[in-house]
C-alpha positions as CSV (number, residue, x, y, z in Angstrom):
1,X,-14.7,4.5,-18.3
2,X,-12.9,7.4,-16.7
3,X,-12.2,7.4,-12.8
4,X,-13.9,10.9,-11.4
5,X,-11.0,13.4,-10.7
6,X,-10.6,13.6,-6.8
7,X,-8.3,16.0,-5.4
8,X,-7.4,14.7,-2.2
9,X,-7.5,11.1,-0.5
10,X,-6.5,9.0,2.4
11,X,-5.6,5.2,1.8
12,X,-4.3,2.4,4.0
13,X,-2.8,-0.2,2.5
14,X,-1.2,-3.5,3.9
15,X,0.5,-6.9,2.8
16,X,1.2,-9.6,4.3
17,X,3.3,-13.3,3.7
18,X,2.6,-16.9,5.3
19,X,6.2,-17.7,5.5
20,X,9.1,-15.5,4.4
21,X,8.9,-16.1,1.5
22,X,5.6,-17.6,1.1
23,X,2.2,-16.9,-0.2
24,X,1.5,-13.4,-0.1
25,X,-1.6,-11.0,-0.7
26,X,-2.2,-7.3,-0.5
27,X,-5.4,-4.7,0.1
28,X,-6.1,-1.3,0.1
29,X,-9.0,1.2,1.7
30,X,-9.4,4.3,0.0
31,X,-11.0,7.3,2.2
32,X,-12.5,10.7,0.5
33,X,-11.5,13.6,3.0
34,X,-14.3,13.1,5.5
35,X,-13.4,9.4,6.3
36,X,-16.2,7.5,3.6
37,X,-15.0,4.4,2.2
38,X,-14.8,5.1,-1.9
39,X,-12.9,1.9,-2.4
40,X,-11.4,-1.3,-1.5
41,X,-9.7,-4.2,-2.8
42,X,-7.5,-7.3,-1.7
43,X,-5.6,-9.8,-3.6
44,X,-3.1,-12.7,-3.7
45,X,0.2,-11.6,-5.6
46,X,1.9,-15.0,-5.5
47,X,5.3,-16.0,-3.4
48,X,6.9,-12.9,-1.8
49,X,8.5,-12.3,1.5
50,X,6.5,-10.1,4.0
51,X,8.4,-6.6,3.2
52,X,7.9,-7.3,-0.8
53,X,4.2,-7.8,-0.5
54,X,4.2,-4.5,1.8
55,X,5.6,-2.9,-1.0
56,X,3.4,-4.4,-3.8
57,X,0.3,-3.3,-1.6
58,X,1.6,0.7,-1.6
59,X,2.5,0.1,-5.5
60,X,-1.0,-1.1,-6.3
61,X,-3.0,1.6,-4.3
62,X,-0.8,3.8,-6.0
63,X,-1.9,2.8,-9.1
64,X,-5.5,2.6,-8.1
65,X,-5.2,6.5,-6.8
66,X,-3.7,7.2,-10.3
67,X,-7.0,6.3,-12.4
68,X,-8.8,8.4,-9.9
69,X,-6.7,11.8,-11.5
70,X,-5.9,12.3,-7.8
71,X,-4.1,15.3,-6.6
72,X,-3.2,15.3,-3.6
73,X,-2.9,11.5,-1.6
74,X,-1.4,10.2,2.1
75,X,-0.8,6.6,2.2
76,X,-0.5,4.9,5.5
77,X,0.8,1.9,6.0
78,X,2.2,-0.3,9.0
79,X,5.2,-0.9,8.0
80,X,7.7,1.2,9.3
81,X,10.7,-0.6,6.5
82,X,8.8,0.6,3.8
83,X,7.9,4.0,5.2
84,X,11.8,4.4,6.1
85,X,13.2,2.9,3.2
86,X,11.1,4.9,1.0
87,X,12.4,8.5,2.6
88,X,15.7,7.3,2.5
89,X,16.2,6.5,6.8
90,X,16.8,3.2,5.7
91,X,19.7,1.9,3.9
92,X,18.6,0.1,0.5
93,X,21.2,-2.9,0.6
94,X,19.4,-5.2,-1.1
95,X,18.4,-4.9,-4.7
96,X,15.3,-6.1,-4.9
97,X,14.0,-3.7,-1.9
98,X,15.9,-0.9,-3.5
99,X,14.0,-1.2,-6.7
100,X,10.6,-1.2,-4.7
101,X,11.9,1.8,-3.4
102,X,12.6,3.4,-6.5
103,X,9.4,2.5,-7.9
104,X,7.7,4.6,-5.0
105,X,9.3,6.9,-5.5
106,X,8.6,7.4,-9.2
107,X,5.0,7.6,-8.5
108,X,5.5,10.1,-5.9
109,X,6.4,12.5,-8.6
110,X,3.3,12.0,-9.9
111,X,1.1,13.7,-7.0
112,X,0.9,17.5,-6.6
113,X,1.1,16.5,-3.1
114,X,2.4,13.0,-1.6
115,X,2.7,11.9,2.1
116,X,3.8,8.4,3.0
117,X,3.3,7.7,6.8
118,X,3.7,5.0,9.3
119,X,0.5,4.0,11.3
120,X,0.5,1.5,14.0
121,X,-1.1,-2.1,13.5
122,X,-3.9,-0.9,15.9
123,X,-5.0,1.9,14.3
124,X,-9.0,1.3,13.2
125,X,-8.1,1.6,9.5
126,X,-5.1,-0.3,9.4
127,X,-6.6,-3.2,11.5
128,X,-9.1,-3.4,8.7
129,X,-6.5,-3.9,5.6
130,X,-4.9,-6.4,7.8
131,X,-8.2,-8.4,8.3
132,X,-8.5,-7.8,4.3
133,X,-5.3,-9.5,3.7
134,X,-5.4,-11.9,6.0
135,X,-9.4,-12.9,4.4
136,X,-7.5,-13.3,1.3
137,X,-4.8,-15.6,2.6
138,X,-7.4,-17.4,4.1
139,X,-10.0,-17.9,0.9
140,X,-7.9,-17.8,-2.1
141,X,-5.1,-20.4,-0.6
142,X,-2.8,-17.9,-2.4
């Protein structure tokens, strides 16, 4: 069945690693425009280092705001690699993080509109995808 078409959103997404590498998961909150929670999801995604499971958790909302039909999308997140990385601030040295990189930003393209911000861990929203990642660490022994 067929995600409703939204045209605009607001998600926060985090990930997260015990150990670096180590076992990693990832979530996501997904807002409508007035600041409703429409969806939300965490996961474990195996062994990754802390800046590839940050990566994995913008790559999966992404993909979750794709069966929506969305529009128009911001993704915050707290890290500030990714963030720079992604709009090119950051070098992309290693290959690995310069494929995550591209990755982004082939699903940029895919938005009429796209914004990819930095938000402090103590912002309200971000402090609950943390707590969402940290659950799953916690429960599924990832």
């Amino acid at each position: 069945m067929a995600m409703p078409i939204t045209s605009n959103l607001v998600v926060h997404t985090d990930g997260g690693s015990r150990g670096n590498p180590g076992p990693a998961a990832i979530a996501y909150v997904m807002y409508d425009l007035v600041g409703s929670i429409i969806e939300k999801d965490s996961r474990c995604i195996g062994r990754h280092t802390n800046n590839e499971a940050e990566y994995e958790a913008v790559l999966w909302a992404l993909e979750k705001i794709r069966e929506r039909s969305c529009l128009s999308v911001k993704v915050f997140t707290d890290s500030e690699f990714v963030v720079r990385q992604v709009k090119g601030i950051y070098d992309r040295k290693d290959p690995r993080m310069a494929q995550y990189a591209r990755r982004v930003e082939a699903n940029l393209r895919l938005f009429d509109s796209f914004e990819l911000n930095h938000v402090p861990r103590t912002n309200k929203r971000q402090e609950m995808v943390d707590s969402m990642v940290n659950a799953a660490l916690d429960a599924n022994g990832c």
